[in-house]
N, C-alpha and C positions, 0 to 999 in steps of 0.2 A: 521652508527649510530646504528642500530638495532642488530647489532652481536656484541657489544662494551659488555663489562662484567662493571662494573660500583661498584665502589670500596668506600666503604662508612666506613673506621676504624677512625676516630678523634681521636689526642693525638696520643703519641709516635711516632714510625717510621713504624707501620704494612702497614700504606698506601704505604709509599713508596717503601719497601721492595716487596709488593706484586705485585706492579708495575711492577719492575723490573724484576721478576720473568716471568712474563705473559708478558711482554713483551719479557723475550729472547725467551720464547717457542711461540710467533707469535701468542700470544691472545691478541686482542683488548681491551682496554682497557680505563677507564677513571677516578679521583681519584675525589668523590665529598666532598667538604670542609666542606659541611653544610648541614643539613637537609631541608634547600629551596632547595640547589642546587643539591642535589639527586630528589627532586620533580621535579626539570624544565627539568635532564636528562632523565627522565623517561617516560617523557611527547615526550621529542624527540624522545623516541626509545633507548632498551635494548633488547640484549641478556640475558643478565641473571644479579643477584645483589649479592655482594660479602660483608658481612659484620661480625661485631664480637657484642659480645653479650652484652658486655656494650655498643655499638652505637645506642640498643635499648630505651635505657632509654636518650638518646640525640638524639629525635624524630622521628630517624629514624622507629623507631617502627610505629608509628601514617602514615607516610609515607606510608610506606608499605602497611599497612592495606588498606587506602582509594584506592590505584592505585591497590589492588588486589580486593579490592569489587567493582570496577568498568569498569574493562577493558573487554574489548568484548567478546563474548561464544568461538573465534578461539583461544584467549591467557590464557595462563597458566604460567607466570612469574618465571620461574626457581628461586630459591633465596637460598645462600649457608650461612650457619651461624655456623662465628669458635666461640666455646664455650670451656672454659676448665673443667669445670662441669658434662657437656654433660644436660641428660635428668633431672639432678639433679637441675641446674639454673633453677629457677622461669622465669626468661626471655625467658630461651629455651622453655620452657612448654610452653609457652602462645604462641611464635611462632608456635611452632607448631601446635596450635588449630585455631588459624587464619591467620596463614599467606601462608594457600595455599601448594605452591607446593617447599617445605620447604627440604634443604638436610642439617644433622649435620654433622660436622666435628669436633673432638676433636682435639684440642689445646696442645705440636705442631704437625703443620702439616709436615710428609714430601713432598717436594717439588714435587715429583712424583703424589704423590698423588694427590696433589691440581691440579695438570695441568690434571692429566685424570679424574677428576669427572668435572672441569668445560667444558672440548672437550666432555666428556659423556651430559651436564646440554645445551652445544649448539649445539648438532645434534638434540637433543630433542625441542630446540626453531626454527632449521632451520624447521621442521616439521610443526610447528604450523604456519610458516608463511604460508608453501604451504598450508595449509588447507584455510588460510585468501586468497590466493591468489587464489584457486577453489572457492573458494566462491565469489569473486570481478568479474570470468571468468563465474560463472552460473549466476549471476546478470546479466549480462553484455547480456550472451546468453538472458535470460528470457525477456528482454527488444527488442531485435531486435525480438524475436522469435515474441513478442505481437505485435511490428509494420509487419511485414511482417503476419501474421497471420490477425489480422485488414483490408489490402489492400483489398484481393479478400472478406472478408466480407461485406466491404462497399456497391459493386455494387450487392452483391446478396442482402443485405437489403433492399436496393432503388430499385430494383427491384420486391421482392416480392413485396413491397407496391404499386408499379404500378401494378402487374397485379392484386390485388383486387380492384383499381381501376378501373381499365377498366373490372374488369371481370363483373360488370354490376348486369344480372339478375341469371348468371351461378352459382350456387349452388357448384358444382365440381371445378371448375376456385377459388372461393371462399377458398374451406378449403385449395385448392393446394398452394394459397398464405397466410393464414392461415399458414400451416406447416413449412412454407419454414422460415416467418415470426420464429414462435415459435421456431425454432431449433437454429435460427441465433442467437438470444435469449439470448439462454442458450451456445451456443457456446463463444456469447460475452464476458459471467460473467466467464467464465471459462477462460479464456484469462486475465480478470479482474482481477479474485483472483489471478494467477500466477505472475501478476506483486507486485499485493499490498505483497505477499512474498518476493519478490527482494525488495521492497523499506521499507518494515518493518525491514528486518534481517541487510538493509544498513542505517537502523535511517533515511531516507527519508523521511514520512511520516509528510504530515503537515497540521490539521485538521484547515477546515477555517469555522469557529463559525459563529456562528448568530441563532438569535431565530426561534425556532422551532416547530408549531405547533405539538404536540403528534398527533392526529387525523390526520395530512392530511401524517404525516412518517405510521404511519397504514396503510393509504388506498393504499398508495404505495406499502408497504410492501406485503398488500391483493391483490394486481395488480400480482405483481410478484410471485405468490405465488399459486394464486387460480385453472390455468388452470393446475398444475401439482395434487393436490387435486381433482378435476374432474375428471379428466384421471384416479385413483383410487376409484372414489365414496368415496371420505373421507370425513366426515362431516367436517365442519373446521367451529369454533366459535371465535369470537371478541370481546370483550367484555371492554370498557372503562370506564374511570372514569367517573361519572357525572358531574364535572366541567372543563372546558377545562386548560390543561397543557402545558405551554412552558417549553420549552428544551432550554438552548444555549449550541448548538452543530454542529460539523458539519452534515449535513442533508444527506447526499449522503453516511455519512458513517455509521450514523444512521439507517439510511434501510437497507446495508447492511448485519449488525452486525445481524438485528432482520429477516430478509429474511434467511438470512443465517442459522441461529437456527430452525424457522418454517417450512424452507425448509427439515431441515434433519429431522425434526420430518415427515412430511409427507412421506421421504424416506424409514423410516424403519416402516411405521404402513402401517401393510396389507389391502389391499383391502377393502372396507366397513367397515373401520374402524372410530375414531374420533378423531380431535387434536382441540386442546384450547389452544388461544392466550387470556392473561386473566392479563391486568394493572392497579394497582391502585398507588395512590400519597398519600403520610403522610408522616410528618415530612423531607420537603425539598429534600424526594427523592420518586422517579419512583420506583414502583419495577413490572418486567413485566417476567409471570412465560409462560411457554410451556407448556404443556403438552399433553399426548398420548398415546392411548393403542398399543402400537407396541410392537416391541421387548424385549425393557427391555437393561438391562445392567448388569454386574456380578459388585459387590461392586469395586474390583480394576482395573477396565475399567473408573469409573468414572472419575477420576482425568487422565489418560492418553491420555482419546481422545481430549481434548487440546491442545495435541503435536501437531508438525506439519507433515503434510503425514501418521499422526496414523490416523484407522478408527475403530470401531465396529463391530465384529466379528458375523455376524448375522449365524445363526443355519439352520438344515434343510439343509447342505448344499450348501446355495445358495451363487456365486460368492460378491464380496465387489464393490463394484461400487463407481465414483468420484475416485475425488484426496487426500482426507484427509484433506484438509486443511480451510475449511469453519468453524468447531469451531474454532479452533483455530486463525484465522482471527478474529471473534468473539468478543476470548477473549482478543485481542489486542487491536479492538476497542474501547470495555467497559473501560480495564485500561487506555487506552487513555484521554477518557471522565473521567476520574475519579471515575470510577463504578467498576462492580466486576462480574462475570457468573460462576454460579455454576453448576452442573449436579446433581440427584439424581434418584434412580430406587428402586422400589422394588424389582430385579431381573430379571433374564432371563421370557420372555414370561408375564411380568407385568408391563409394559408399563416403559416411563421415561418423569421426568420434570428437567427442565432448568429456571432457576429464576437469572433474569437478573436488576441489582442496576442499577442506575444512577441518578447524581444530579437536582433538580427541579427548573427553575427559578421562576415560576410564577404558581399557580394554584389557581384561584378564581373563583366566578360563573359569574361574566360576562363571556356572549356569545361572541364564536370569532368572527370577521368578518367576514364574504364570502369573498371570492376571487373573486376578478376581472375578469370576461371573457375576454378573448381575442377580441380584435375587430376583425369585419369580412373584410375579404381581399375585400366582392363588396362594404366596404366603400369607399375604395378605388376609384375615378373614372379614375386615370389615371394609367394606364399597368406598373407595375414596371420592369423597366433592371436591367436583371441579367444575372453576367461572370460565369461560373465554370469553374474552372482552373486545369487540375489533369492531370499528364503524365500518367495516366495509364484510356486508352482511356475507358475502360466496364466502370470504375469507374466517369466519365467526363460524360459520353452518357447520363447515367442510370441517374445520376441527374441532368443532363439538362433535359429530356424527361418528369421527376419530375416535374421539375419547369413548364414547359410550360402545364402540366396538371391543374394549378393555375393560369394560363392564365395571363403570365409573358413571356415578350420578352425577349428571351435568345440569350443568345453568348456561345461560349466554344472555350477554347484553352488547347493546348496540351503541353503548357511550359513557362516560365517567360515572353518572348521573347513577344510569341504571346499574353499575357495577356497585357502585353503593349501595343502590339498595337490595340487591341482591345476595348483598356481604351480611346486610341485618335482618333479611329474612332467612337466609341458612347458611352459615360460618362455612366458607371453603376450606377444605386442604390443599388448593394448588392454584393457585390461579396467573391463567396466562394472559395477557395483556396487550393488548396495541399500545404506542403511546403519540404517533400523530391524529388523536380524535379534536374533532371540534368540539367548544364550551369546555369540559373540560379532560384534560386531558391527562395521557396515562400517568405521567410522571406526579401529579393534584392528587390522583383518586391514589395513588402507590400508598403516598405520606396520610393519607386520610384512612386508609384499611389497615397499615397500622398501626394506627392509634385505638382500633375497634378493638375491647378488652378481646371480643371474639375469636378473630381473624390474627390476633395480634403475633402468631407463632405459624399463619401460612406458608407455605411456597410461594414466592413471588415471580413472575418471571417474564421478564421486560419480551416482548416480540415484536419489533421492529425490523422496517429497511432502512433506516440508520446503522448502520456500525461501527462509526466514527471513535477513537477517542473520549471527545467530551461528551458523546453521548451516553458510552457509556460511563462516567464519571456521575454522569447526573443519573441514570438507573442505581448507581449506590449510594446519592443522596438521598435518591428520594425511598429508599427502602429494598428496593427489588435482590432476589437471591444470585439469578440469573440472567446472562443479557444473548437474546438467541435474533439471530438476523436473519428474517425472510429470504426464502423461503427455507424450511427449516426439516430435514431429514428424519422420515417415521422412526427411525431408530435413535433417535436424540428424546422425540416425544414420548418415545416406550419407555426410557431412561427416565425419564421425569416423572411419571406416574408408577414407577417402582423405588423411586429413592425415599429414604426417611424422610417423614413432614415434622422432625423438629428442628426447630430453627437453625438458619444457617447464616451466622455472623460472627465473622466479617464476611461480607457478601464475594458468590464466589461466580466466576460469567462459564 
């Protein structure tokens, strides 16, 4: 279907003529009768489109147009148009100004001719496919690369966090799990951005909305944000609107989007320097600016470090650090949310801001609520059971050893098998889960625990380096509460052994 040349002349005999032609020389081919049904081939898949200059004014024009301004950045639509005019048809002209990747051919053609521009029109679409298909094969890498990259993460997380735990009164013990912590960190988000690239450039990307307190995506933003501004002696300022703002947005991508920006302000402003996070609300939209006395930017830097993998050419020298891809991330975000991110600099060595739109739900002066403290675990009076279930034994130990620091009776198994029968010698209330195990695996033993009259009102809680989507679609078939993705923060895990163990359905991630 995709090598098919797709023959669109209505009236006379040219359809069939050119058929037959492309057909004896062993090019594929297909004659479409109507400008729907050029649309619906088009949709299935084309090598390239073969038509005449009056078919443009019998819709096919209008055709063309929409399926070249919307097909993917890998395709570029060969499209051949016999004219007898040539540049001189009004039709041709307009072709040529939008319809892309446009070859003329004056009217008649010889037959030679026509068969080696269209074998020239389809080595140039076999191309384009391999580019789509390197691209489907980096997707594909970036996604196994984030779960295996995630595994050995997991157990170093759950570990730093025990040894500040247990490191007590030790000062040294202290920052060593401190750094260990901090690195994992930033190792995570890096891991993070390189999937949200594979699932942006594959339209994956599926923001799950709800309202948003402005203030509490700040503090978050300031969580992630702060300890690198320290390490520099950066002033870093905050500064909100005086009535409180919802957002309905996705929240997780919303921090983000603004971490992401503050972060690389802090990146490029030297030592003792100042950056300013600075939002205000009017007129139904957020507008929340950067700003920093760092480096600066040359005028036509600004609009290119949005690309992806392009970065800012800092001076003096000094090597380019990161991946490139955190604006640009960024500004996917924002268009996402239906907002917009600009860049602006005075120049090299005169700092740069970033002034970031987005839509407002709600801004009035009533005060927001507080948030609810978590309840504490010694309300608890009775010991909760809990399974962790992970083939990969450092990652199993480390948060069992976790859990029973919360003074929780633990089990651990090393595979499906064993997690069953764990579950019929003593009912858990929580059970955390890997689900890439061998024989069987987490998503088998989820739907089989249950069904255990026992188990059957657990905590379920998927823990994977998957966090795709359908992965997590298939944690809510197959029974799970929660879906948490390697490597997964002591304070998520403290959340889960403080929440109520009655059932939670419809399952919630």
């Amino acid at each position: 279907m995709e090598r098919r040349i797709l023959i669109f002349a209505p009236g006379g005999r040219d359809a069939a003529l050119t058929e037959q032609v492309l057909t004896a020389a062993q090019i594929g081919c297909h004659v479409c009768a109507s400008a729907e049904d050029l649309a619906a081939a088009l949709q299935a898949g084309a090598g390239g489109v073969l038509t005449v200059e009056e078919a443009l004014g019998a819709g096919a024009f209008g055709v063309l147009e929409d399926f070249v301004d919307g097909q993917p950045p890998w395709s570029d639509l060969p499209i051949l148009l016999l004219t007898r005019r040539g540049i001189d048809s009004p039709q041709a002209r307009q072709a040529v100004l939008r319809l892309g990747n446009l070859t003329l051919l004056e009217r008649p053609v010889l037959t030679l001719t026509l068969v080696t521009v269209l074998h020239t029109l389809l080595r140039a679409r076999r191309k384009q496919y391999q580019v789509r298909e390197a691209e489907q094969r980096k997707d594909e890498f970036l996604a196994s690369l984030g779960h295996e990259l995630r595994n050995p993460l997991a157990p170093i997380r759950t570990s730093a966090a025990l040894l500040r735990r247990m490191a007590g009164a030790s000062p040294e013990l202290e920052h060593i799990g401190a750094v260990i912590e901090r690195q994992t960190g930033h190792l995570t988000r890096l891991v993070d951005d390189l999937l949200d690239v594979a699932r942006i450039t594959s339209g994956k990307v599926e923001l799950q909305y709800a309202q948003q307190p402005l203030a509490a995506v700040i503090a978050h933003v300031e969580e992630l944000c702060e300890a690198a501004a320290a390490a520099k002696r950066i002033g870093l300022a905050l500064v909100l609107p005086p009535q409180p703002v919802l957002l309905q947005a996705d929240g997780a991508r919303l921090v983000q989007l603004l971490s992401n920006v503050l972060s690389n302000a802090i990146k490029f402003t030297p030592e003792g320097g100042h950056v300013a996070l600075r939002a205000t609300a009017a007129d139904e939209w957020l507008q929340v600016t950067v700003s920093d006395n760092g480096i600066g930017m040359e005028a036509e830097a600004l609009e290119r470090i949005f690309n992806m993998f392009e970065q800012n050419k800092p001076g003096g020298g000094q090597l380019k650090t990161g991946l490139g891809i955190g604006l640009s991330l960024a500004r996917q975000f924002a268009l996402l949310h239906g907002g917009s991110i600009a860049a602006s600099s005075a120049g090299p060595g005169r700092g740069s801001e970033f002034t970031i739109r987005l839509p407002v739900v709600v801004a009035s002066g009533a005060a927001a609520p507080a948030p609810t403290p978590p309840a504490s675990a010694a309300s608890d009076s009775r010991r909760k059971r809990v399974l962790v279930v992970d083939d990969n034994h450092d990652a199993a130990d480390s948060l069992s050893a976790m859990f029973a620091t919360l003074d929780c009776e633990v089990g651990t198994a090393y595979d499906g098998y064993a997690a069953l029968a764990a579950v019929e010698h003593d009912p858990p209330d929580l059970v955390v889960m890997d689900l890439s195990m061998p024989g069987m695996d987490g998503y088998e033993a989820a739907r089989l625990i249950r069904q255990h009259p026992a188990a059957h009102d657990a905590v379920l809680v998927a823990l994977s380096g998957w966090g795709q989507d359908d992965a997590r679609r298939r944690t809510d078939n197959a029974g799970f509460d929660y879906h948490l993705v390697k490597p997964v923060a002591f304070d998520t895990i403290l959340q889960l052994t403080q929440a109520d163990t009655a059932p939670r359905h419809p399952h919630r991630h």
